[in-house]
TIMI-559484 format. One record per residue (C-alpha): x, y, z; residue in one letter. Coordinates in steps of 0.001 Angstrom, whole numbers, plus 500000, padded with zeros to 6 digits. Each point is the difference from the previous one (the first is absolute). Layout:
% TIMI-559484
<c1 X	c2 Y	c3 Z	r A> $
...
END
This chain:
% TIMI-559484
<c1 242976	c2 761500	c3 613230	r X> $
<c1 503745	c2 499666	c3 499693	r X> $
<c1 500186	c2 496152	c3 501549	r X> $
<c1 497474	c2 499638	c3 497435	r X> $
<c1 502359	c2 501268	c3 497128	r X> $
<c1 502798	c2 498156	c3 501218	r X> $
<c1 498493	c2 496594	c3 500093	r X> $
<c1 498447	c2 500568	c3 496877	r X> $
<c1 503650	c2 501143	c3 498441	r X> $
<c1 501560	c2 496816	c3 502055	r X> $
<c1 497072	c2 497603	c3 498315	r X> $
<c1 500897	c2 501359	c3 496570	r X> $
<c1 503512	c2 499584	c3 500385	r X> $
<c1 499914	c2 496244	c3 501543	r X> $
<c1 497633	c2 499128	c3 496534	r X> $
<c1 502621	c2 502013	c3 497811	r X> $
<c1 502930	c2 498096	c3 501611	r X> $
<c1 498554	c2 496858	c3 499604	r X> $
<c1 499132	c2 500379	c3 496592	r X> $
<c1 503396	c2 501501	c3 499078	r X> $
<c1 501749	c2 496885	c3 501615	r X> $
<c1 497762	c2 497738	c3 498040	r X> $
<c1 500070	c2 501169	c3 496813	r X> $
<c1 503862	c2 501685	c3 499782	r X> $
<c1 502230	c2 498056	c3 497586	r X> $
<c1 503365	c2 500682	c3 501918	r X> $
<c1 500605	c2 497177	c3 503198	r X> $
<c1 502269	c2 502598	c3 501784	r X> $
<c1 497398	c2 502340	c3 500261	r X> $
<c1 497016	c2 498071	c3 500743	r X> $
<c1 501838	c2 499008	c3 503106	r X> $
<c1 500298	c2 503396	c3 500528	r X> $
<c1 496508	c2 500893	c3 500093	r X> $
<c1 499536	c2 496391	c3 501747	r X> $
<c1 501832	c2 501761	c3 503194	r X> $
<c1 498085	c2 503892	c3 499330	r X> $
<c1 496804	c2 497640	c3 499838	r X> $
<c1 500658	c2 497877	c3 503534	r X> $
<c1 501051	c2 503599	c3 501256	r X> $
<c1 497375	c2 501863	c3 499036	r X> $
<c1 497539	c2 497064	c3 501712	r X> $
<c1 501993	c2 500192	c3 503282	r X> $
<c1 499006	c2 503494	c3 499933	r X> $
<c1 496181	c2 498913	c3 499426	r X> $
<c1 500106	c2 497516	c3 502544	r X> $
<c1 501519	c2 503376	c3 502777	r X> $
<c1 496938	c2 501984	c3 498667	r X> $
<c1 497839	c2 497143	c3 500890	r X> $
<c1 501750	c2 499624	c3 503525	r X> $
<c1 501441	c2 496746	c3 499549	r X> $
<c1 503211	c2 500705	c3 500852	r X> $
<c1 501420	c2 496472	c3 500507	r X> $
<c1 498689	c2 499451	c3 496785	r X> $
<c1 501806	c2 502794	c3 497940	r X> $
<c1 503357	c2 499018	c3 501832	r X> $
<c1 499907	c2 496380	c3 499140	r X> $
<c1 498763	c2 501142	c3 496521	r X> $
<c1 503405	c2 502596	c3 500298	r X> $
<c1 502168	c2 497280	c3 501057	r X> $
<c1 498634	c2 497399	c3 497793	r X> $
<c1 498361	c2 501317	c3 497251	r X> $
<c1 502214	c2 503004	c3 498826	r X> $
<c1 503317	c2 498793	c3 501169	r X> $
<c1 500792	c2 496351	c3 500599	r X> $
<c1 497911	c2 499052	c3 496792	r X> $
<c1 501382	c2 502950	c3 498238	r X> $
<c1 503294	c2 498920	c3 500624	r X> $
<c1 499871	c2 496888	c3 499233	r X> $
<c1 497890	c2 500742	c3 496078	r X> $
<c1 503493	c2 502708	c3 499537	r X> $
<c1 502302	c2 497019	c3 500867	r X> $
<c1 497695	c2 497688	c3 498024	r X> $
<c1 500121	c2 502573	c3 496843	r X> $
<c1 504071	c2 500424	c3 500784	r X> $
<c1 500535	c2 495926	c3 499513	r X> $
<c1 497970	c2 500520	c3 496978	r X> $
<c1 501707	c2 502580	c3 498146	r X> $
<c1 503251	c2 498303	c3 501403	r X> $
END
């Protein structure tokens, strides 16, 4: 009952992220919930026992492309 409950509460908060990062009007913090959304699916992709998956999606996902969107946001403000 409890796995249950959490992928149900990990489902909701993947949709809520994704719609937040959509539909938010400030760049800085859409790229923040860019990096909480590629986060929160490496943790999906552990629960679903792909673990190669949710490193690459770590590695790639959350922090390389994150980094890159902050720099890309920094040059913009500049």
């Amino acid at each position: 009952m409890s796995i249950f409950l959490f992928d149900s509460i990990l489902a909701l908060a993947l949709f809520w992220v994704a719609w937040q990062s959509l539909t938010v009007s400030d760049l800085f913090r859409a790229v923040v919930l860019f990096i909480v959304f590629g986060l929160l699916m490496a943790l999906t992709w552990a629960r679903l026992s792909a673990l190669d998956v949710a490193l690459v999606e770590v590695v790639i996902g959350a922090g390389l492309t994150g980094v890159l969107l902050l720099d890309a946001l920094h040059d913009l403000d500049g």
